[in-house]
LOMIKE-908539 format. One record per residue (C-alpha): x, y, z. Coordinates in steps of 0.1 Angstrom, whole numbers, plus 5000, padded with zeros to 4 digits. Example, Ala and Ser with C-alpha at 12.3 -4.5 7.8 and 13.67 -1.06 7.14 Angstrom:
# residues 2
512349555078 513749895071 
***
This chain:
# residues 986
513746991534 511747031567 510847371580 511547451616 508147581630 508647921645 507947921684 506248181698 505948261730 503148311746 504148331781 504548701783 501348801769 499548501790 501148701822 500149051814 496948881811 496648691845 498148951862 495149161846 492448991855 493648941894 493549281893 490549361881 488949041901 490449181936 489049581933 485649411922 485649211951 486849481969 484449741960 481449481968 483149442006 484049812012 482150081986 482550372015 486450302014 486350321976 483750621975 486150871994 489450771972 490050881935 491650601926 492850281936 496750181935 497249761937 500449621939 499749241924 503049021926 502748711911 503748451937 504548081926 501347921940 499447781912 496047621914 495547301900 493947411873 496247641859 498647481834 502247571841 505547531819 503647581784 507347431772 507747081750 509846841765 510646731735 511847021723 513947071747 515546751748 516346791709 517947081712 520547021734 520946651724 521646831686 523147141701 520747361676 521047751687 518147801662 516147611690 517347821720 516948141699 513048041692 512748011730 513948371733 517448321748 518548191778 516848441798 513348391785 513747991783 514748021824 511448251827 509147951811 510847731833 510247951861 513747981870 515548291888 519048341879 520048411913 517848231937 517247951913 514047731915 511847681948 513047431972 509247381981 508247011978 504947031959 506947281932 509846971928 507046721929 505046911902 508446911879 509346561884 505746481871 505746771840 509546691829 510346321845 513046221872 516446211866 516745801866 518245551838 515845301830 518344981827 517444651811 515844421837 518144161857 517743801853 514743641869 515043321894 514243111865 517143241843 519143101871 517442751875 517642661837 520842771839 521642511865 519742261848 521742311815 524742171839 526141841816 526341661851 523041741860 521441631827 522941311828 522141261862 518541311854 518841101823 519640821847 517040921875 514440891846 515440521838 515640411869 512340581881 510940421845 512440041854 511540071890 507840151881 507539871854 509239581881 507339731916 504339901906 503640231911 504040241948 507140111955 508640121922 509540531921 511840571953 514940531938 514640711906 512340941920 514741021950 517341131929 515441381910 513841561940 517641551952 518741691921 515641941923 516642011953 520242141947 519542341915 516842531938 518942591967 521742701944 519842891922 517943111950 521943201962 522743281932 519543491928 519943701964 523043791953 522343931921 520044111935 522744221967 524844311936 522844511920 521644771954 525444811958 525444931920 522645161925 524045301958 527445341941 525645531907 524145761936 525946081938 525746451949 525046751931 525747051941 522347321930 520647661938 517647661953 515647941973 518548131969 520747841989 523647611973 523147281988 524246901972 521446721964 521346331946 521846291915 518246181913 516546411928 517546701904 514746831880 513947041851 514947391859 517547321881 521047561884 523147311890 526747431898 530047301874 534047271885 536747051878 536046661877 532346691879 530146451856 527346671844 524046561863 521446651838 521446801802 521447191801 522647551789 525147711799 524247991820 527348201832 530648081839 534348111832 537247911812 534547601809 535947321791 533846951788 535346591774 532546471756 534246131749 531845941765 529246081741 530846091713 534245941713 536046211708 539246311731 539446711721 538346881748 535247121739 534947451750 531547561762 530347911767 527248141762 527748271725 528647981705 528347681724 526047651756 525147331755 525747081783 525446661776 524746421807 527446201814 530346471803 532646601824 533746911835 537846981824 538847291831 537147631844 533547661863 530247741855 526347761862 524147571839 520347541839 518847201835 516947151808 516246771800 516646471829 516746091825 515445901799 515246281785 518546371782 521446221755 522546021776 519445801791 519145771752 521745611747 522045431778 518545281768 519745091738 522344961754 521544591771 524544501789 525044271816 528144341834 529543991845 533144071858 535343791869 537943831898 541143721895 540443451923 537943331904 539543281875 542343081895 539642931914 538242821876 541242631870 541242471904 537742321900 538742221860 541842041872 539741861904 536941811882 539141611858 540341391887 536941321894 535841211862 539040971859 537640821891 534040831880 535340611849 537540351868 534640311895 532040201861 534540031848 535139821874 531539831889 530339691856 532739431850 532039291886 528639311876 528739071848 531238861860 528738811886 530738861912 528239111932 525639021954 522239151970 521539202002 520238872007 523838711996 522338631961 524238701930 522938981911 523938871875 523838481865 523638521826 520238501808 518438421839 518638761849 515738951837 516239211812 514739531836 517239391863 519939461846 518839761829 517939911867 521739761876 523139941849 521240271855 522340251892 525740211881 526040511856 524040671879 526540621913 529740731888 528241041878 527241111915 530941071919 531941361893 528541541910 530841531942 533941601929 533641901910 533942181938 530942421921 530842551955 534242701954 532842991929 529843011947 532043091981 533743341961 530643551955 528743521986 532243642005 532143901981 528943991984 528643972017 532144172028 530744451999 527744512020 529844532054 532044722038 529644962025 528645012067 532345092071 532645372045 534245202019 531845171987 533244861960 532745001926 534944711917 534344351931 538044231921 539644521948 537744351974 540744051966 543644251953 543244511985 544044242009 548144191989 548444571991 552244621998 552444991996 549945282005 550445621984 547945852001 547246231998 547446452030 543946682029 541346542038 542746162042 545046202070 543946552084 540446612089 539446862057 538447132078 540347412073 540547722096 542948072094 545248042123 547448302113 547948632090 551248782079 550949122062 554149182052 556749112074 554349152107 551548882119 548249052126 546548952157 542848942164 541249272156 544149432149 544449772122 544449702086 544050022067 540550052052 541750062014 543949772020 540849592038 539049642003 541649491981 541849172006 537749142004 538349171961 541048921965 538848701983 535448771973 536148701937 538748491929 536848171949 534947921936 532747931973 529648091977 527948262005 524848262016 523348462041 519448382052 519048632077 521048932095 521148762121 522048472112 525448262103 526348332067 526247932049 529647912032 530347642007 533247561985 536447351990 537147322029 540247592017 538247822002 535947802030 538247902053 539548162033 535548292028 534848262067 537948432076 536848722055 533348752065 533748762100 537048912106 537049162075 533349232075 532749112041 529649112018 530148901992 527449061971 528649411974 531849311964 530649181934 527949441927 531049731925 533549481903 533349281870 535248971866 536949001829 538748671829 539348371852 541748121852 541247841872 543247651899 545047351886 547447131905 550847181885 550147621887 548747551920 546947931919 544348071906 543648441893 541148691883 541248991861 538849261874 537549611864 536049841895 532449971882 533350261899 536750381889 537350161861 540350051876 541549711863 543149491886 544549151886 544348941918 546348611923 545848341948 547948041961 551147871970 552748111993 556248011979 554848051941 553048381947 556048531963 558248421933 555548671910 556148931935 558149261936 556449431963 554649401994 551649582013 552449642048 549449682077 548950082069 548350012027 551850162019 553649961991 556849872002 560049751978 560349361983 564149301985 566849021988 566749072029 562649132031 562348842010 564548612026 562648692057 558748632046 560548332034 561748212070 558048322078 556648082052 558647812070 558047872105 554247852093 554947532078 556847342103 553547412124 551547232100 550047492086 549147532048 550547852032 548348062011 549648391998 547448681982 549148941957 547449171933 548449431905 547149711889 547249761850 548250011831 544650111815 544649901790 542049581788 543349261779 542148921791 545748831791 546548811838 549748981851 552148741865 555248961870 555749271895 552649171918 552549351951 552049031982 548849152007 549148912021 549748512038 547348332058 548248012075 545347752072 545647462102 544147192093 544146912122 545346542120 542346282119 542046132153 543045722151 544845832122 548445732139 546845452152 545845302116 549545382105 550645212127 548444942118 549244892088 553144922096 552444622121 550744452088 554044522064 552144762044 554445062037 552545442037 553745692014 552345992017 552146221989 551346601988 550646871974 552147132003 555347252007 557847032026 557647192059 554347082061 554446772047 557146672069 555146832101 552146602093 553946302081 555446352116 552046422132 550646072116 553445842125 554645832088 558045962101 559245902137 560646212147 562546022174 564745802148 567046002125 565846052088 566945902059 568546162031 566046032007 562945942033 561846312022 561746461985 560246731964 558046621937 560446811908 563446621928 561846231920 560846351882 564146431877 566246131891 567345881868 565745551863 567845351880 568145621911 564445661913 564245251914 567345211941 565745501962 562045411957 561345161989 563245432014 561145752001 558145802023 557146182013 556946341984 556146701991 555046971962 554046641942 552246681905 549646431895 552646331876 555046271895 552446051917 551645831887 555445801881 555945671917 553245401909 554645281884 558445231897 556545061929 554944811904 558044791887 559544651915 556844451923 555044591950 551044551948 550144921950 547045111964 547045511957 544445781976 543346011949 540246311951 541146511924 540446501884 544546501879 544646181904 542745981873 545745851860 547445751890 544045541902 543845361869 547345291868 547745131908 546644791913 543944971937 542445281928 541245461963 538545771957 537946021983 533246021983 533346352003 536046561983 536946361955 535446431916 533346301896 536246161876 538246041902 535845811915 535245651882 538945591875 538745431914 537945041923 536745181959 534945531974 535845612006 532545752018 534245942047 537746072033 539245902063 542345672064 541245472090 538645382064 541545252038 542945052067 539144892072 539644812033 542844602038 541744392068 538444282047 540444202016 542844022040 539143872052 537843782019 541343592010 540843392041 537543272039 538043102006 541542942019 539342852048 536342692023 539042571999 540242322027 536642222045 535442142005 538541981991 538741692022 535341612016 535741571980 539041361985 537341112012 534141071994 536541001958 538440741980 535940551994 533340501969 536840401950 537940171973 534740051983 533540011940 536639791934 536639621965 532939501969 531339621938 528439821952 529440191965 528240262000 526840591993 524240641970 523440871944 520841061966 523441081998 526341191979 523841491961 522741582002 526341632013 527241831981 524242061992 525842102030 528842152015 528642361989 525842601994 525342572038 528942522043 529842852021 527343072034 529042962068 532642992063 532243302037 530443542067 533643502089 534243872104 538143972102 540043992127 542944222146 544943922137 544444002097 546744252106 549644122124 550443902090 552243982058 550544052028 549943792005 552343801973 551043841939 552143451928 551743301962 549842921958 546042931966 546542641985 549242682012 551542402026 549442452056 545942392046 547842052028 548541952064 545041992077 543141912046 545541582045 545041472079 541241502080 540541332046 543041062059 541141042093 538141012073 538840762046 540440512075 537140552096 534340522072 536540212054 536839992091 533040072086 532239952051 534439622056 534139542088 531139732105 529039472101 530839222123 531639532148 528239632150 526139342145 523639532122 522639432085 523939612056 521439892055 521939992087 526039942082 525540192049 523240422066 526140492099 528840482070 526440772057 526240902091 529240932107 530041082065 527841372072 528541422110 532441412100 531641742081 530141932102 532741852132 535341992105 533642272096 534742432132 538442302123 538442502089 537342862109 541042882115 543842752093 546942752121 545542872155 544542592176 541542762196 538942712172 535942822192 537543162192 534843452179 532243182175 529843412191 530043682167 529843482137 525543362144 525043292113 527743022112 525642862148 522442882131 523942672096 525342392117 522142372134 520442382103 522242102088 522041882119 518241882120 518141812085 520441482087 518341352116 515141402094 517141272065 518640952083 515140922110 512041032087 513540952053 514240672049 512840572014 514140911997 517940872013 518040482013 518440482051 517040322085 516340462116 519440462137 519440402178 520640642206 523740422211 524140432169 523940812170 526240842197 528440622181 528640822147 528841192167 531941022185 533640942151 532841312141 533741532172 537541282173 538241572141 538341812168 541741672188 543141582155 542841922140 544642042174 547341752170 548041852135 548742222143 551142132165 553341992132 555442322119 555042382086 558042562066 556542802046 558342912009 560543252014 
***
């Protein structure tokens, strides 16, 4: 068996010590400066305080690491015993229980160094390389290389060196080309991908330092922290528990088990990374950070690549199987039918010569015939499988994840980015989404009488508002100077509550907790909505239990009331019936309704809170302003058919007051019966009422996370694509269970925005509206690249069809065909993927669940244009020649042309699907100019300087003008076409 070594600490004796020999040091040197100053005392008092400035040389934290990490990682109280207790182990950590640690630079600096930085060290992404062989393990590819290597082998043994490697060679530097320009997309993006990752890991934590509680990142929180704990939080860093109340963890993540754990300081006061915080509050110290802690352990042996696939690209999948299938029936027919004109000898060259007359022909002719054949079919299947399709997919995702991420809206998953842009139905919370979270007492009922400004309160009655206040909060407040503005932090409710006592009560928060103990807690949760305390007076031993919440809830627990002068006061049928009709004149004015009420026991201690026969002090009404633009964005999103449901928390005075306030109800129109209901009034319909009264409901006042999640799921039921608002941990289940799962970044819990697809970074609606016009956005640019990809693939399939059967010899090559899947796939992606979205986004219905990828309406234009295309470029294979007077090279090199030219022109018609103005926000979109520029320079070096590599000649002014005629008639056809009305599927 292995002993434990006993630790001993040496700290204490180390600063009796120092502090010693600083002594001793300063009167020496003292003496030495000033002996007549010394001479005339007796003795010498020196008051040496030991500061936290530390020389270099001076080794600080004489703690192991390791031994700290073990000991929380295997919970061992034998460990924290050895250190000498919480108290002593925050000493060698240099930690004060109140002010925490310094909030100095070098001090942080000199931890992150000692201890290590609060960072996950994650297994490294995939290199450029990884993504090049992957593209060269393509089957297309290999056999296309297979054949570029035979013909560059036969063209080198029948021209020499010199001449002999332009064909074959051509193809692979073609094929080079591709996988390269591919594979650095696919590389950017990964890396895009994986900042938006880091960013969303990012988080704040909310710690004590110089005597301050401010949020700091997760990363920036170090060994000796006091990091505070409540509801929903994901514990930052490991740690012990320092003081706290009713502190429950789920541990699952660690260790797989659902039973909650209860942590406190006697038997359990260890805290594991990654947990998260229940039930209760609490202060913990840090003790271990990153790779440190349990977690970064575990996270360390774990080398997972996430690789999630969206539901469009999973349809999109399909789509390029089934087109990829067509295009290798028509690779097939065109070698069937190439070789059997071959060897029938029915092809010529380009001098009019047959190409095949038996054994005549030498064997490395028809070996390079063959090869050119094989090699032009699998061109063909080169062309026709759309791989661009899922590359459009994720540079639109990509690239509407980093706009988004500008407009406050943080993708945790990329498959929201699509399935926000179907959204139906809206379910958002009030506080904080609509209003603006900033809460401030308006009003203050004692009794049956509002207080104004400065008016009396009795002095006793003052004191048991300031205990009522001071101690049953979850805020802090922090006072740096006198003179000074106290720092109040907390929940914007509590802050307000906390503000309103320190400057209109004269509180001090420390006092009032210097004269009372807190004996028991219980927390707020949203089903009790209150929270209580049980106290005991230091100085009377009085024990007193003080409640807090819910006006309507408090009142219910009450018996009594306090009026203005302290006097107790019977609270009958007719008093209560009034503070009711108070409550309710509060509420229509939009204010939130929080009642205080207190009693006093009987003598006797137990940790058990009163909650019958309370005596009211008091309500406070809490205004809480609408966002500006918020009505606007309903309104918005009305205009788009997107329903808003808005779902509360508050009583439903107030919830109808701001529903009102946001547009959500018209105040003009009269109200449904059932456009308004109470959260216990939907759980207890039946299933077929809730279901018949579902689509009309547009409030839901005193809602329970229940009750939400039951709303979600009768919407789904009814096959509405669903999008809930959720900050708190009780909002978990409703977030997991809507189609998209909304997170609040400023308000909203640890574990509410892990159960979300999308953070919105500033609690704002407006935000959520942002989110629905760039899923709308996202949809549309792959409709848009669907069509602009799919009529190039169906007029390059028909001609080199046509033209293979026809003449035997396909008019473009292997090397052209592999340049205008680059322009297409990659160039004309990046272009049509960066589309900004419009106002117009929001002026259409939402996209249904099971609605085609490709509407009847990109069939019209994607028909038209391949049709257009196909009649064109044939006149020029058959008869360009005559039409022209050029020779066959040139004929193949304008077919080529005009090919190219055609693509580009359409490129501008697929920017917009049905309007007919297709310039329209051109100027926004530079990125789109600079790509068609881009690929118009590179055809004119292709077709002008290129000659040997693309199997061209150099064209004439009259030529070029010919083939940029041919491309720009695309343009009036487009318009044309949308002039045909399309009848759209109901």
């Amino acid at each position: 068996m292995k002993m434990v070594k006993p630790y001993i600490n040496p700290m204490t004796c180390k600063k009796r010590w120092r502090m010693a020999f600083n002594a001793i040091s300063f009167v020496k040197a003292l003496s030495i400066q000033t002996p007549r100053l010394l001479r005339s005392l007796s003795y010498l008092a020196i008051d040496v305080q030991q500061h936290h400035v530390h020389s270099p040389r001076v080794k600080r934290f004489n703690v192991d690491n390791e031994l700290l990490s073990h000991m929380v990682r295997d919970k061992t109280l034998e460990s924290l015993t050895q250190f000498g207790g919480v108290e002593e182990l925050a000493a060698l950590l240099e930690t004060d229980f109140k002010r925490g640690i310094s909030d100095e630079k070098d001090d942080l600096d000199h931890r992150k160094r000692v201890f290590g930085v609060n960072v996950f060290a994650k297994p490294p992404c995939k290199g450029f390389f990884s993504f090049v062989l992957e593209s060269f393990k393509d089957t297309t590819i290999i056999i296309l290389l297979g054949c570029a290597m035979l013909s560059l082998g036969f063209g080198i043994k029948q021209h020499g060196w010199r001449d002999g490697w332009y064909d074959g060679g051509s193809i692979i530097l073609a094929v080079i080309l591709v996988i390269i320009v591919s594979s650095v997309s696919n590389f950017n993006q990964s890396r895009q991908f994986k900042k938006l990752s880091a960013k969303s890991e990012n988080r704040g934590v909310e710690v004590v330092r110089g005597g301050r509680r401010q949020s700091v990142s997760i990363f920036d929180v170090v060994v000796g922290d006091i990091a505070y704990l409540k509801i929903g939080d994901q514990v930052p860093a490991d740690g012990v528990f320092l003081e706290g109340y009713s502190l429950k963890v789920d541990e699952s993540s660690m260790t797989g088990e659902s039973d909650h754990v209860h942590v406190n300081a006697d038997t359990n006061p260890f805290l594991l990374s990654g947990t998260k915080i229940s039930d209760g509050f609490a202060y913990m110290i840090v003790t271990s950070v990153g790779m440190n802690t349990a977690w970064g352990e575990m996270m360390g042996s774990l080398a997972r690549e996430v690789n999630e696939e969206t539901p469009l690209q999973v349809r999109l999948n399909k789509l390029t199987s089934a087109i990829g299938k067509v295009g290798l029936l028509v690779a097939a027919l065109v070698l069937v039918v190439s070789m059997i004109r071959y060897f029938t000898g029915s092809t010529r060259d380009d001098f009019g010569n047959r190409e095949f007359v038996g054994r005549k022909t030498k064997f490395d002719d028809v070996m390079n015939a063959v090869v050119g054949i094989v090699a032009a079919a699998v061109t063909i299947v080169v062309v026709a499988i759309p791989e661009g399709l899922p590359l459009a997919v994720t540079l639109t995702l990509a690239y509407s994840m980093k706009k988004m991420m500008r407009d406050n809206a943080m993708v945790r998953r990329i498959s929201a980015c699509e399935t926000m842009g179907s959204a139906t139905t809206i379910c958002t919370d009030k506080t904080g989404t609509l209003t603006m979270n900033e809460m401030q007492v308006t009003e203050v009922w004692v009794g049956n009488r509002e207080i104004a400004e400065g008016g009396y309160l009795a002095p006793s009655f003052v004191q048991l508002l300031k205990e009522g206040i001071g101690l049953n909060t979850t805020g802090s407040v922090y006072q740096p100077q006198e003179t000074s503005l106290p720092e109040i932090s907390g929940s914007p409710t509590e802050k307000a509550l906390l503000s309103w006592a320190v400057v209109d009560l004269g509180m001090d928060i420390d006092v009032v907790k210097q004269h009372c103990e807190i004996i028991h807690v219980e927390t707020f949760n949203s089903e009790k909505k209150r929270s209580g305390i049980l106290m005991k007076n230091r100085g009377s031993n009085r024990i007193v239990t003080h409640w807090k919440g819910a006006a309507e809830m408090i009142l219910a627990m009450c018996s009594n009331y306090y009026d203005q002068t302290g006097e107790i006061l019977i609270l009958d049928d007719e008093e209560r019936v009034q503070i009711e009709k108070i409550v309710k004149g509060m509420a229509t004015k939009s204010l939130r309704c929080i009642a205080l009420a207190q009693k006093r026991s009987n003598g006797q201690l137990c940790e058990k809170l009163e909650e019958t026969e309370l005596t009211l002090l008091g309500i406070l009404g809490l205004k809480d302003p609408c966002r500006p633009g918020v009505e606007a964005a309903v309104e918005s999103c009305r205009n788009a058919g997107v329903k808003i449901k808005m779902i509360t928390g508050d009583n439903v005075h107030t919830a109808k007051a701001i529903a009102s306030e946001c547009g959500i109800l018209d105040p003009s129109e009269e109200l449904d019966e059932d456009a308004v209901v109470e959260g216990f009034q939907f759980r207890n319909y039946s299933h077929e009422e809730r279901m018949d009264k579902i689509d009309r409901i547009r409030v839901m006042a005193r809602s329970s996370p229940f009750d939400k999640l039951l709303m979600v799921q009768c919407l789904k039921q009814k096959g509405h694509v669903v999008a809930v608002t959720g900050d708190g941990t009780n909002d978990a289940p409703a977030l997991k269970e809507a189609d998209i799962g909304l997170s609040m970044g400023i308000e909203g819990t640890e574990v509410a925005k892990e159960s979300s697809d999308i953070v919105i970074l500033d609690d704002n609606f407006s935000s959520v509206v942002t989110v629905i016009r760039w899923g709308r956005c996202v949809y549309k640019n792959i409709q848009k690249f669907i069509q602009f990809q799919l009529t190039v693939n169906v007029a390059a399939l028909v001609i080199n069809f046509v033209a293979a059967v026809s003449s035997g010899k396909v008019p473009l090559t292997a090397v052209q065909l592999l340049w205008v899947n680059l322009i297409m796939d990659t160039l004309g992606a990046l272009a049509l993927a960066t589309e900004q979205p419009t106002n117009d986004l929001m002026k259409m219905a939402p996209v249904g669940r099971v609605e085609p990828l490709i509407t009847r309406v990109m069939w019209r234009n994607l028909i038209s244009q391949a049709l257009y295309q196909v009649l064109v470029l044939l006149v020029l294979q058959f008869r360009g020649r005559s039409i022209f007077d050029v020779t066959e090279k040139v004929k193949n090199t304008l077919i080529f042309n005009a090919f190219v030219l055609c693509q580009v022109f359409n490129e501008f018609n697929a920017r917009e699907l049905e309007k007919k103005n297709i310039f329209q926000g051109l100027g926004k979109n530079r990125l789109f100019i600079v790509i068609v520029g881009l690929t118009v320079a590179l055809q004119v070096v292709m077709v002008e300087f290129l000659k040997k590599f693309a199997s061209t000649e150099r064209l004439t002014l009259e030529q070029w003008g010919i083939c940029v005629g041919i491309g720009a008639l695309s343009w009036p056809i487009g318009l044309l076409v949308k002039c045909i009305p399309v009848v759209c599927k109901k």
